[in-house]
C-alpha positions in Angstrom: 6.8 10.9 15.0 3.9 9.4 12.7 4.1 5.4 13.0 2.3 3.7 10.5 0.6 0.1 11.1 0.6 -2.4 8.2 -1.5 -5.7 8.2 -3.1 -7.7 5.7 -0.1 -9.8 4.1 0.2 -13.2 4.2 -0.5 -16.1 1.0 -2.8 -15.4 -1.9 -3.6 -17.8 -4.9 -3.1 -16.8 -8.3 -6.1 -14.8 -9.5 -7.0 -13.8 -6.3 -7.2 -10.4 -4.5 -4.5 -9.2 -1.7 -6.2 -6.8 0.2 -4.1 -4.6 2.8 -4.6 -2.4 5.3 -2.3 0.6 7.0 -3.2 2.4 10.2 -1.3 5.9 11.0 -1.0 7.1 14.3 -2.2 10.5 13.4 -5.7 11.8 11.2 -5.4 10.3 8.0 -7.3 13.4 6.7 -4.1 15.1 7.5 -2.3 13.0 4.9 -1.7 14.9 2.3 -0.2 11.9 0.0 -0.3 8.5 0.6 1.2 5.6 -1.2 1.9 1.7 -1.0 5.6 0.5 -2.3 6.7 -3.3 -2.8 10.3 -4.5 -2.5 11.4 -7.9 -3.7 14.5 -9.9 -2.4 17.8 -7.7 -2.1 16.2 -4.8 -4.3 15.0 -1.2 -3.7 11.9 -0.4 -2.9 9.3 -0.1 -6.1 6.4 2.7 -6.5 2.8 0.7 -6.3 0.3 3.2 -6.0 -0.3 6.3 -4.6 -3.4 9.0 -3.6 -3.4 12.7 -3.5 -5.6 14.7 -0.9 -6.6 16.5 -3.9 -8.0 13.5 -5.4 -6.0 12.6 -8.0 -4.4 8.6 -8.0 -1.7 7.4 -9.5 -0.3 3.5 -10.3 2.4 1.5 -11.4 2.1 -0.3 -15.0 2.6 -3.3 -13.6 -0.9 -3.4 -11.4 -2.7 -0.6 -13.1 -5.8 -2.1 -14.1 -5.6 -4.1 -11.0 -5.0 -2.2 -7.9 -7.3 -0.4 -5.8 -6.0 2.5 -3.3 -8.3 4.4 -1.0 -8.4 5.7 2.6 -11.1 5.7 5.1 -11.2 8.9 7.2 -13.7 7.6 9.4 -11.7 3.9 10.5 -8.4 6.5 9.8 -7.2 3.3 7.5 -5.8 3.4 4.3 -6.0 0.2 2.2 -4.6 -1.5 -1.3 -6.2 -3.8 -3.2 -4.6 -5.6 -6.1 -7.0 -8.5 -8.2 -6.1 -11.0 -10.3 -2.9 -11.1 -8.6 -0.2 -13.0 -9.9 3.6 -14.5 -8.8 5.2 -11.4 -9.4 3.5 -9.8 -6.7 4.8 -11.1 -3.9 7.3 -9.0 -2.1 7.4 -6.6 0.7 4.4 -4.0 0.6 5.1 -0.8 2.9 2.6 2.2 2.9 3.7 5.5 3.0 1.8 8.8 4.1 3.4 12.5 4.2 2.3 14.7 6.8 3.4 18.2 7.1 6.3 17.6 4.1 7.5 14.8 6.2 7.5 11.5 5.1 6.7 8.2 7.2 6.7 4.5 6.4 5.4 1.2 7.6 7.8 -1.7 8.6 6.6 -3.5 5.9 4.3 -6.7 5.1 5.3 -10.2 3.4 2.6 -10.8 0.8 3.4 -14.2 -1.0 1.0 -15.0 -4.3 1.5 -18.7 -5.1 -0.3 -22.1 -5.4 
């Protein structure tokens, strides 16, 4: 069983960055897709972003522009960034990573964009 380590979350300004960071129990290199989701209050989990091992990145209208997803083999971290964030970001963030053709999730992190 993969467990995956969220942290980062907590209270951004409007126009600032959220910055977060998601640590897997196994080789991140062996991650052959990973992904960040957001959930707001008493609805289902929404796509935010997501990497390939193959390269290729993919985002949600709503942040693309804005959001930043990367791993780092060497710290075996994956991160998100969104800029410029704004109200409607905050929500629930939970990465995701599949290994093997199984898929693993965080617990999730509160991330809370206001003044």
């Amino acid at each position: 069983q993969v467990q995956l380590v969220e942290s980062g979350g907590g209270w951004v300004q409007p126009g600032g960055s959220l910055r977060l960071s998601c640590a897997p129990s196994q080789r991140m290199s062996d991650a052959s897709v990973i992904a960040w989701y957001r959930a707001y209050p008493q609805k289902q989990r929404e796509f935010v972003a997501s990497s390939s091992s193959r390269g290729t990145s993919d985002f949600a209208d709503s942040v693309e522009h804005r959001a930043t997803i990367s791993r780092d083999v060497a710290k075996n971290t994956m991160y998100l960034q969104i800029d410029s964030v704004k109200p409607e970001d905050t929500a629930v963030y939970y990465c995701y990573a599949r290994f093997q053709w199984a898929d693993y999730w965080g617990q999730g992190i509160q991330v809370t964009v206001s003044s």
